[in-house]
C-alpha positions as CSV (number, residue, x, y, z in Angstrom):
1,X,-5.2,1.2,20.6
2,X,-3.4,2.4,17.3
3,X,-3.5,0.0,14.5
4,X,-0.1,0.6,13.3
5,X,2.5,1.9,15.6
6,X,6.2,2.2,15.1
7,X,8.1,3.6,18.2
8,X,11.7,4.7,17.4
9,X,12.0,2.7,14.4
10,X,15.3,3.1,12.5
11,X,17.0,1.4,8.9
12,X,20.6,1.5,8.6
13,X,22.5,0.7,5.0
14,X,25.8,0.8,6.8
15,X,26.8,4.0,8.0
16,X,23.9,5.5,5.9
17,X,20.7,5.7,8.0
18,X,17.8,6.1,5.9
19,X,15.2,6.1,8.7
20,X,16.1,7.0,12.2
21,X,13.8,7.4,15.2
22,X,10.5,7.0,12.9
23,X,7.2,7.1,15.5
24,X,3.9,6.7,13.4
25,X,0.6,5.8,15.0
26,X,-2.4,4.8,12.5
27,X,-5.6,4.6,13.8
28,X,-8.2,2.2,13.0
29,X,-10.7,3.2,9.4
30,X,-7.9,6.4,8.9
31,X,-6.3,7.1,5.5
32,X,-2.9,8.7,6.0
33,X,-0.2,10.4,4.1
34,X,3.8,10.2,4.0
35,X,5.5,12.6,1.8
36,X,8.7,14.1,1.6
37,X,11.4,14.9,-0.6
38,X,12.9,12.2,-3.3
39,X,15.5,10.5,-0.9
40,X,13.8,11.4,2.5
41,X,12.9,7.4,2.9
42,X,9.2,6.9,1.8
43,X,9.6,3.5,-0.1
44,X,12.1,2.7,3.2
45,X,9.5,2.9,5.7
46,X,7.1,1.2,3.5
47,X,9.9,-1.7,3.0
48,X,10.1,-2.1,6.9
49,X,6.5,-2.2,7.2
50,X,6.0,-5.1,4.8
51,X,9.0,-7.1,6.1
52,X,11.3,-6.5,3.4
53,X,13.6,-5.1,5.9
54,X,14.1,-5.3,9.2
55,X,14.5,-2.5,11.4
56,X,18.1,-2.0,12.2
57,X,16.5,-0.5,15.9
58,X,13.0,-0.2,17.2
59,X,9.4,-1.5,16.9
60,X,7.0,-2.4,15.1
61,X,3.5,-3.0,16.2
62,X,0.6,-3.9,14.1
63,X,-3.3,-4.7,15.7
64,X,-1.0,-4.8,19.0
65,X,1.2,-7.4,17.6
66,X,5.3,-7.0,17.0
67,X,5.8,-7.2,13.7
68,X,9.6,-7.4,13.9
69,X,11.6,-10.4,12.0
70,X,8.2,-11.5,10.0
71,X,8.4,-11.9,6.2
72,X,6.7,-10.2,3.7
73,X,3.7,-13.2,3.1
74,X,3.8,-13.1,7.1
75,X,3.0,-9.6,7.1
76,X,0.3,-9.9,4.2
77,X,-1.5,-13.1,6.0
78,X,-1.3,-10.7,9.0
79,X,-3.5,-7.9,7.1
80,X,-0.8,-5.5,5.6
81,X,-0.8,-5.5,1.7
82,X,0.6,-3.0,-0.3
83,X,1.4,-1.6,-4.2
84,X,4.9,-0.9,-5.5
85,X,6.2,2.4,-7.1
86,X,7.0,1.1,-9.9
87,X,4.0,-1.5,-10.9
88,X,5.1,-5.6,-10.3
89,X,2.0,-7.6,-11.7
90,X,2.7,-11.0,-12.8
91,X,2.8,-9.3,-16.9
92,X,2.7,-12.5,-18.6
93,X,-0.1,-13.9,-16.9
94,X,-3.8,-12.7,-17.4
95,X,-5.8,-10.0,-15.3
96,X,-7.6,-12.6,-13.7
97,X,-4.7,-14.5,-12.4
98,X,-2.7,-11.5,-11.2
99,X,-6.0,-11.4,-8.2
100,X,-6.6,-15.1,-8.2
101,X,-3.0,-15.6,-6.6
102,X,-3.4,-13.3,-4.1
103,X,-6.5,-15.3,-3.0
104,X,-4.5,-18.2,-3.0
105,X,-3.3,-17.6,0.6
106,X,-6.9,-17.3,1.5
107,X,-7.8,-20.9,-0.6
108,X,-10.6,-23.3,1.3
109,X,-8.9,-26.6,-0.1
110,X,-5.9,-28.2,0.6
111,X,-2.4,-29.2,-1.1
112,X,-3.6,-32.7,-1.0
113,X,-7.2,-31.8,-2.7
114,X,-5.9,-29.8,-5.5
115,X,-2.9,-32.7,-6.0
116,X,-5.6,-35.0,-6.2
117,X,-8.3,-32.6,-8.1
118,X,-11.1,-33.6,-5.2
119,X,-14.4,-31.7,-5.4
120,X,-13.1,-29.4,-2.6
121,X,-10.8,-28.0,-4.9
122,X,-12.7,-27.5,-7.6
123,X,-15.2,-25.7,-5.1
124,X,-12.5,-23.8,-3.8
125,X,-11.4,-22.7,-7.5
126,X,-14.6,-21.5,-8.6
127,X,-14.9,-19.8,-5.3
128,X,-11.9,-18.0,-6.1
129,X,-12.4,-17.2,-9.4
130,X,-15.9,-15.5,-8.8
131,X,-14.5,-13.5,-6.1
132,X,-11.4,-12.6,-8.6
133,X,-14.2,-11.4,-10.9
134,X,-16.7,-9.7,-9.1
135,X,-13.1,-7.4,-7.7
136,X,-12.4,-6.8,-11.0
137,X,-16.0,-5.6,-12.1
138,X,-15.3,-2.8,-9.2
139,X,-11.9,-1.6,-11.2
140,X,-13.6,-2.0,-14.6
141,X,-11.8,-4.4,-15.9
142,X,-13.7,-7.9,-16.0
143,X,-13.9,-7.1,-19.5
144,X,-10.2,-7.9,-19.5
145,X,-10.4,-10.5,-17.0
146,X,-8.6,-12.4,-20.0
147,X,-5.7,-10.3,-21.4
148,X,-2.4,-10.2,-20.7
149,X,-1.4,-8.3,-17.4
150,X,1.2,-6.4,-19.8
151,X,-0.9,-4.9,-22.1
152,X,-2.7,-2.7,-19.7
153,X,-2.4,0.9,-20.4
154,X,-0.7,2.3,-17.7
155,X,-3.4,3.6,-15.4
156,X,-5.3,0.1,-15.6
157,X,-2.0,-1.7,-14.9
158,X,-2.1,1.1,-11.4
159,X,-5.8,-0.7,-10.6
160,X,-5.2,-4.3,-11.4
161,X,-2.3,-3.8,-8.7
162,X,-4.7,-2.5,-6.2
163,X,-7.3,-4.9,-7.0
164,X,-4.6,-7.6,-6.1
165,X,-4.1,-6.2,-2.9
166,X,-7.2,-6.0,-1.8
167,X,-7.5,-10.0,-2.7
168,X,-5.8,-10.3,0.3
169,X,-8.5,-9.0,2.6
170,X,-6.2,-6.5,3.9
171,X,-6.8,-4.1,6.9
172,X,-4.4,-1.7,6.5
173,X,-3.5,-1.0,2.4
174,X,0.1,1.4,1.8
175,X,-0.3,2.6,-1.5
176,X,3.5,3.7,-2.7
177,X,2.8,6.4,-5.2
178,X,-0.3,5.7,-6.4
179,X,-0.8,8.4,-9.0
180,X,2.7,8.4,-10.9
181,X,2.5,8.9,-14.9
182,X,-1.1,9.6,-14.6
183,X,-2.7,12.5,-15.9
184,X,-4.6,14.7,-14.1
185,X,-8.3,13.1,-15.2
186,X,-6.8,9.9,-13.9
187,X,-5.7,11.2,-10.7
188,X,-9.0,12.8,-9.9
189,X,-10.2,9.0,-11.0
190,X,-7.9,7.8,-8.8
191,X,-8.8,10.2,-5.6
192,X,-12.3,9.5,-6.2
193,X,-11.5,5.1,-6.3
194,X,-9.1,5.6,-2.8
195,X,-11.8,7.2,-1.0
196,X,-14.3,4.8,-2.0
197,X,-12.2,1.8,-1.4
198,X,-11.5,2.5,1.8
199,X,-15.5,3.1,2.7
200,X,-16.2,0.1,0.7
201,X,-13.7,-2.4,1.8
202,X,-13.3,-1.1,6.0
203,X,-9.7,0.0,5.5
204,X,-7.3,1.8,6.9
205,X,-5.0,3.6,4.5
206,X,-1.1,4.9,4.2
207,X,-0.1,6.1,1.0
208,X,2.7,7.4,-0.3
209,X,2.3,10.6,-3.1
210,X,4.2,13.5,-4.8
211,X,0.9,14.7,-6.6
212,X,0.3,17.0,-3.5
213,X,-3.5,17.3,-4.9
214,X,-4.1,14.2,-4.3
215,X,-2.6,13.8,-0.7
216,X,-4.4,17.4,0.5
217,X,-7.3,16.0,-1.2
218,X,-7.6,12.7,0.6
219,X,-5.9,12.5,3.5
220,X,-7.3,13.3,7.1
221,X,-3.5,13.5,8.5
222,X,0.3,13.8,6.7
223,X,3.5,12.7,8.1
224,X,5.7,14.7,6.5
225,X,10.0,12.6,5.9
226,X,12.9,14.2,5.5
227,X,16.6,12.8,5.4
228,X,14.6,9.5,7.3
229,X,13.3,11.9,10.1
230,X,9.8,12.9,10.4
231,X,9.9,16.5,10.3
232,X,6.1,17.4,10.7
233,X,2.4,16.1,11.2
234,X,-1.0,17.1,11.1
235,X,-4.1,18.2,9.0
236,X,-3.4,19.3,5.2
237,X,-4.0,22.7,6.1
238,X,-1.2,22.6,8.9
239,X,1.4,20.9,6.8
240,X,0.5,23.4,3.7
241,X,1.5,26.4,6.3
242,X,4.6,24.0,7.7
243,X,7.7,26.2,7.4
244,X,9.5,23.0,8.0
245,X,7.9,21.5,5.3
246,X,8.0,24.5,3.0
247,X,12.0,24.2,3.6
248,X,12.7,20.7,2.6
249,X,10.5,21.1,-0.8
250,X,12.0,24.9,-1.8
251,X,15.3,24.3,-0.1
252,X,15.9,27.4,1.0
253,X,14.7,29.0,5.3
254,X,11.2,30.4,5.1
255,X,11.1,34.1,6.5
């Protein structure tokens, strides 16, 4: 039984349809990529996986479960979390909050308790807060478990996001352009930290990537997107060869 399966699942803006007829299986421990051209509905398809659309048609199963109609904190408490093209920390509060709230959803104590400041909560807190730490010792930056989310350079900003994530004790991860304004010693970083992430923490990956090194480097299988159809799928050597593929990037009918 797939993990993640969508069967003719399609987002309508009007009379533009941005995804139509989108069928995706993801298998249990597999790490996945969907790429396409700028416009071909990526962030879309991650946006109806996460509940902040709905489909306009089809299904969406998830550990055999419809998914359809949830919200987004439904579909995190469910075991989907994700990362955002463009990074959305919480930038005026510090590192170390940024993963404590996404523990919150996981929290041992109750309203009442932490109203009342009871012993459970104060368990509960320190709980969370060691947890919060030892997650940010694995993206190297409990050093600056104190500073302001903001003041990140860039690429530490990328990990704080994912270290959030993974707060949420997700089983599948969707990783929306992971590698953006990161140089090419980061990326390799970055390759290196998604592989051992997903050994590390049991999860099943789908990420989203225009630094083809990376996707041909990690994943095991592409789903290639264009104009919200899938045009192609398989191993990184298939899709490299595609002359499907090699159409949508160039533009132009490969001879």
């Amino acid at each position: 039984m797939p993990l993640l399966k969508t069967e003719k699942m399609s987002k309508a803006f009007g009379g533009l349809k941005a995804v139509s007829d989108l069928n995706i299986e993801i298998n249990n421990g597999e790490l996945i990529g969907l790429i396409g051209p700028n416009g071909a509905g990526k962030t879309t398809v991650f946006n109806l996986l996460t509940g902040v659309y709905e489909p306009t048609e089809g299904k969406i199963s998830f550990q055999n479960k419809d998914m359809k109609g949830l919200k987004p904190y439904q579909v995190t408490q469910r075991g989907i979390a994700r990362t955002f093209q463009n990074i959305r920390l919480f930038s005026d509060l510090s590192v170390i909050d940024n993963v404590k709230i996404a523990y919150h959803q996981r929290s041992s104590y109750s309203t009442f308790s932490a109203f009342f400041r009871l012993p459970s909560y104060y368990k509960g807190e320190e709980e969370m807060q060691r947890k919060a730490m030892e997650l940010l010792k694995i993206f190297k930056l409990d050093h600056k478990a104190e500073e302001v989310a903001k003041n990140l350079p860039y690429g530490e900003q990328r990990r704080l996001e994912i270290a959030r994530a993974l707060a949420t004790d997700p089983k599948l991860l969707l990783l929306d352009e992971p590698a953006a304004g990161m140089n090419p010693q980061e990326t390799q970083d970055l390759m290196n930290l998604i592989r051992w992430i997903r050994e590390q923490f049991n999860l099943t990956i789908l990420l989203i990537e225009h630094d083809m090194s990376l996707v041909m480097g990690v994943c095991e299988r592409i789903y290639v997107l264009d104009y919200g159809m899938i045009i192609a799928q398989g191993t990184p050597d298939e899709i490299k060869s595609n002359p499907k593929v090699i159409e949508a990037y160039l533009g132009e009918e490969v001879v």
